[in-house]
C-alpha positions as CSV (number, residue, x, y, z in Angstrom):
1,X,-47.6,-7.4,3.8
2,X,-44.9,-7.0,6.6
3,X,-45.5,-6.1,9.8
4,X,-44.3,-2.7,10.8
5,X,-42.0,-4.3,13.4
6,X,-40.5,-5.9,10.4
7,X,-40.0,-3.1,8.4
8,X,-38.2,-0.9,10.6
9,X,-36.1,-3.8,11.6
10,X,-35.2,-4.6,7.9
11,X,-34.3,-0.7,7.8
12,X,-32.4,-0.7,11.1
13,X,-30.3,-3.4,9.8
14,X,-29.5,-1.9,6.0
15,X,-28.5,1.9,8.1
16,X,-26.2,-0.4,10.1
17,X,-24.9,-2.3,7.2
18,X,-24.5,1.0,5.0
19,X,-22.5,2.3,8.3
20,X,-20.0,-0.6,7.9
21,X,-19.5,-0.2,4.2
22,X,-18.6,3.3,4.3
23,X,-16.0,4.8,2.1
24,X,-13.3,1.9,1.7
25,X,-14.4,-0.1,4.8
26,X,-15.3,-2.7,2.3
27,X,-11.3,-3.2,1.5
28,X,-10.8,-4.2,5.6
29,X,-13.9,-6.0,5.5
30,X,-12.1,-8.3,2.4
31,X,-8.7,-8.1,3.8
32,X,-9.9,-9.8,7.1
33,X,-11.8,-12.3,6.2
34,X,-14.5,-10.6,7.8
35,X,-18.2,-9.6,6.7
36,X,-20.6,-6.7,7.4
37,X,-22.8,-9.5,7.9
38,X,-21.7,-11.3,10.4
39,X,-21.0,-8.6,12.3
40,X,-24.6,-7.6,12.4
41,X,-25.4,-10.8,13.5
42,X,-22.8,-10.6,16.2
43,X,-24.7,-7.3,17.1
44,X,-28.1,-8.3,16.7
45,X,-27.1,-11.4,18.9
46,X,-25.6,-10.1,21.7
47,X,-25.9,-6.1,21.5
48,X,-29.5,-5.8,20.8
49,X,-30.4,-8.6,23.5
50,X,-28.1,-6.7,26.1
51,X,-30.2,-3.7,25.0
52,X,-33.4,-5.1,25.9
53,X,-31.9,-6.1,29.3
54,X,-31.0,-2.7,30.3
55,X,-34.5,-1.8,29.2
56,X,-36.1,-4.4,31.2
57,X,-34.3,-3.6,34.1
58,X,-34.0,-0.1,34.2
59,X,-38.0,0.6,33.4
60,X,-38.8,0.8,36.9
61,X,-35.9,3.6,37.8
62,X,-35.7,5.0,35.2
63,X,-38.7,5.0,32.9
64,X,-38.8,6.4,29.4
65,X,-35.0,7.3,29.9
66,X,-33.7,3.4,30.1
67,X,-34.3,3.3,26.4
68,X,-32.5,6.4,25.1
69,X,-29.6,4.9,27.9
70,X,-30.4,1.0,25.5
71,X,-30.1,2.4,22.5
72,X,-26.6,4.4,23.2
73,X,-25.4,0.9,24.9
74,X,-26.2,-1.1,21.8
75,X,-24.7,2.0,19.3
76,X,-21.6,1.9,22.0
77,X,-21.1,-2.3,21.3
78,X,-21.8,-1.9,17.6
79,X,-18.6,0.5,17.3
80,X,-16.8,-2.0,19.0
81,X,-17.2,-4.6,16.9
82,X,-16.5,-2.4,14.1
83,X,-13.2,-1.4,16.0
84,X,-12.1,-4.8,16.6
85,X,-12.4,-5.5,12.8
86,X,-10.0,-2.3,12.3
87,X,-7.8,-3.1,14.6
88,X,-7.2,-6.3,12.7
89,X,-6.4,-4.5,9.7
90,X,-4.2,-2.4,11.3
91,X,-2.4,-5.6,12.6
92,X,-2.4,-7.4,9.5
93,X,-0.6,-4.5,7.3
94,X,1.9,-3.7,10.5
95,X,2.4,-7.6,9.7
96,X,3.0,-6.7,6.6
97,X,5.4,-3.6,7.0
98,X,7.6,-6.4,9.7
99,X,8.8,-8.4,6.6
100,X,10.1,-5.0,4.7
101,X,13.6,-5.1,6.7
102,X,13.8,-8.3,5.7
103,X,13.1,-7.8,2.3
104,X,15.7,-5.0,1.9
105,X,18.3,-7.3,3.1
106,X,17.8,-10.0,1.1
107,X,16.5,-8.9,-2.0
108,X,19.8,-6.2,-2.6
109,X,22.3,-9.2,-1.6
110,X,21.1,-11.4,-4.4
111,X,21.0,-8.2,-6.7
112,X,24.7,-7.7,-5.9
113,X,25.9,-11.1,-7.5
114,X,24.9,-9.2,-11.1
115,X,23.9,-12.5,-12.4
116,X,20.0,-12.2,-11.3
117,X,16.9,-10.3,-12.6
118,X,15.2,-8.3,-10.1
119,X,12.0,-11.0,-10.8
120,X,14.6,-13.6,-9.6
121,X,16.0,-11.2,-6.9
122,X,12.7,-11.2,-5.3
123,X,11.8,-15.4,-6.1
124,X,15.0,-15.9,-4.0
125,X,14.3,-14.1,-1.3
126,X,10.5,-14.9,-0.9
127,X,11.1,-17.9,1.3
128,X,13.3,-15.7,3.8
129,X,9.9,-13.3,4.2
130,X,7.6,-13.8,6.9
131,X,4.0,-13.9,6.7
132,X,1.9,-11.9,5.0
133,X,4.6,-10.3,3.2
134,X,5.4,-13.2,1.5
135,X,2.3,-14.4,0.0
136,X,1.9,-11.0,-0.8
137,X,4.5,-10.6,-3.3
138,X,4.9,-13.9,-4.3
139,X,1.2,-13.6,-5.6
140,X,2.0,-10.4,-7.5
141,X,5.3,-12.1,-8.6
142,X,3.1,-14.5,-9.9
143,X,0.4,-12.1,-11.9
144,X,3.4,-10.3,-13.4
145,X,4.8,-13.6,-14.9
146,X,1.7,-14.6,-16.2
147,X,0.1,-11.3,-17.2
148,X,3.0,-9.3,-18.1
149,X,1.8,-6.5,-16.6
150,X,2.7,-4.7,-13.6
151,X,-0.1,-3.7,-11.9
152,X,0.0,-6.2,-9.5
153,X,2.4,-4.2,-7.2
154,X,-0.1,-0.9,-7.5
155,X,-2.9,-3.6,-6.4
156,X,-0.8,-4.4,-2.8
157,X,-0.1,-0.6,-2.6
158,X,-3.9,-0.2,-2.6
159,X,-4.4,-2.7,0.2
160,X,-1.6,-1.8,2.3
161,X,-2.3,2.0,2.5
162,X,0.8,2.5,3.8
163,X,3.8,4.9,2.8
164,X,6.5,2.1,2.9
165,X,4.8,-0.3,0.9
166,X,4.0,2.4,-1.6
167,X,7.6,3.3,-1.5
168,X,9.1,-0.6,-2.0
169,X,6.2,-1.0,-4.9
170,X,7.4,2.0,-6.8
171,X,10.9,0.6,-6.8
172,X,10.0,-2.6,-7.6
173,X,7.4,-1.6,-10.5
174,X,10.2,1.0,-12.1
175,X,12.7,-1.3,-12.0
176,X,11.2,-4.5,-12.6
177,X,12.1,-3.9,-16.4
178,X,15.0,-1.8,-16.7
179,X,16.9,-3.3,-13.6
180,X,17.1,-2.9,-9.7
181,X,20.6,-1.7,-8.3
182,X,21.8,-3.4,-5.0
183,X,21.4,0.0,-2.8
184,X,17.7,-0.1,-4.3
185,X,16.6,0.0,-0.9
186,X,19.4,2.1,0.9
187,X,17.0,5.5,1.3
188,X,14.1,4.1,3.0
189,X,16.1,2.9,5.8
190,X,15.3,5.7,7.9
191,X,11.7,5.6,7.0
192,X,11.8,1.2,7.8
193,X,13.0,2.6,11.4
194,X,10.4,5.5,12.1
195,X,7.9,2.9,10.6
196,X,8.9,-0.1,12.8
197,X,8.5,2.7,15.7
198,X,5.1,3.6,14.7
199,X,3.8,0.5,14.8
200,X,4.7,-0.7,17.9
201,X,3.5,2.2,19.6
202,X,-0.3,1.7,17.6
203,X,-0.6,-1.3,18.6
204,X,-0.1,-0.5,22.4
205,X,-2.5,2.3,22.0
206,X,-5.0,0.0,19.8
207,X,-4.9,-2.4,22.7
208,X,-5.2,0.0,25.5
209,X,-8.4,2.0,23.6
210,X,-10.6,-1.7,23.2
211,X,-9.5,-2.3,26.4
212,X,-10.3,1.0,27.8
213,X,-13.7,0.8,25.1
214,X,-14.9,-2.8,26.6
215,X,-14.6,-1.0,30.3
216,X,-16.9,1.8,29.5
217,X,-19.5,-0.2,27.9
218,X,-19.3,-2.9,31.4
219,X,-19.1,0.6,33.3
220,X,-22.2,2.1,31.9
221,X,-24.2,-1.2,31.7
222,X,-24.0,-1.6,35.4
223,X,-24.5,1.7,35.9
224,X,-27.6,2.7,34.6
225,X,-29.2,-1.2,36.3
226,X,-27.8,-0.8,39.8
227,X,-26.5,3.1,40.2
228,X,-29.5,5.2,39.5
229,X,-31.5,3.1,41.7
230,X,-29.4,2.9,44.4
231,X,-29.0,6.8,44.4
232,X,-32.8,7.1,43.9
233,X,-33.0,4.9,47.1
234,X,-30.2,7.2,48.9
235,X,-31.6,10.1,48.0
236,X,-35.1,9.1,49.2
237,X,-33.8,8.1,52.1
238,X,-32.1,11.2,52.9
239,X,-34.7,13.0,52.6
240,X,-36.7,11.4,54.8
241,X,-34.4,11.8,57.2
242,X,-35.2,15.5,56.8
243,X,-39.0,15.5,57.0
């Protein structure tokens, strides 16, 4: 039979994995490379440890209250390993929106010699995209031409979750049959722009808040060691002073 130790630490650990997993957090996970699992371990490794440090040295100052301070310091790293995985989603499909300019140069200047299909269009201009554009499409280039059907573009729409890849998927799914036209592309290029803007602005913000995140956890860390019991000694000393 398992300890009771064992049990709530088996529980601890599905909660945290259930809190990774929510809604499509499992799509990131995949897209990343990246498992609930090891980030648990990276938690339970160096979060829970850090944790039980605060605990050990806080007991003294601060009694009962070092663990409700442990447990928000180990809740406040655990996000931040979540955020770190997000934030390299976010840079992967930014990645991914980069290579779109490029594709709507290329792709309508092969169009325009009216001797190419738009599956040939877009075989041609593959090796002009940059990464992870390019593997991208040349993988659903490649389901299309063996399945015959086009779902593959709906399937990069789903992982990109972002307007201008839907938009270039639609195109590219309507017209894969019936044709593409050279100026295919012409009305998102306001919408490349604002999107190329976008981007580069959230990931100076995405930067600045794990920066900004990491500083806070240091912050309160030291704090709740070194600053209540150095104002517990100030204070005592003060009033002493007053006696």
């Amino acid at each position: 039979m398992p300890s009771p130790f064992a049990v709530v630490f088996e529980t601890i650990k599905e909660k945290v994995h259930g809190y990774l997993l929510r809604k499509d957090r499992a799509l990131v996970y995949r897209l990343t490379g990246r498992t609930p699992e090891e980030v648990v371990k990276r938690w339970l490794l160096f979060g829970v440890p850090l944790g039980l440090l605060v605990i050990l040295l806080a007991w003294e100052s601060l009694g009962v209250l070092s663990v409700a301070a442990a447990l928000i310091l180990v809740a406040a790293i655990l996000f931040a390993l979540d955020a770190a995985v997000a934030n390299e989603y976010r840079r992967w499909r930014d990645k991914l929106v980069d290579g779109i300019p490029v594709l709507a140069a290329f792709v309508p200047a092969f169009l325009e010699t009216g001797v190419v299909t738009p599956r040939r269009a877009l075989e041609l201009a593959l090796p002009f995209l940059p990464e992870p554009l390019r593997s991208e499409l040349d993988s659903a280039v490649g389901s299309v031409a063996r399945s015959g059907c086009l779902d593959a573009f709906d399937e990069l729409k789903e992982r990109a979750r972002h307007p201008l890849v839907d938009a270039v998927c639609f195109r590219l799914k309507a017209g894969w049959d019936t044709g593409l036209k050279p100026d295919v592309f012409t009305d998102l290029n306001e919408q490349i722009r604002d999107a190329q803007e976008v981007a580069a602005a959230r990931a100076t913000a995405a930067k600045s808040a794990l920066v900004t995140l990491v500083s806070v956890i240091g912050l309160l860390g030291a704090g709740l060691v070194f600053g209540y019991p150095a104002w517990k000694h100030i204070t005592g000393t003060m009033g002493g002073m007053f006696r």
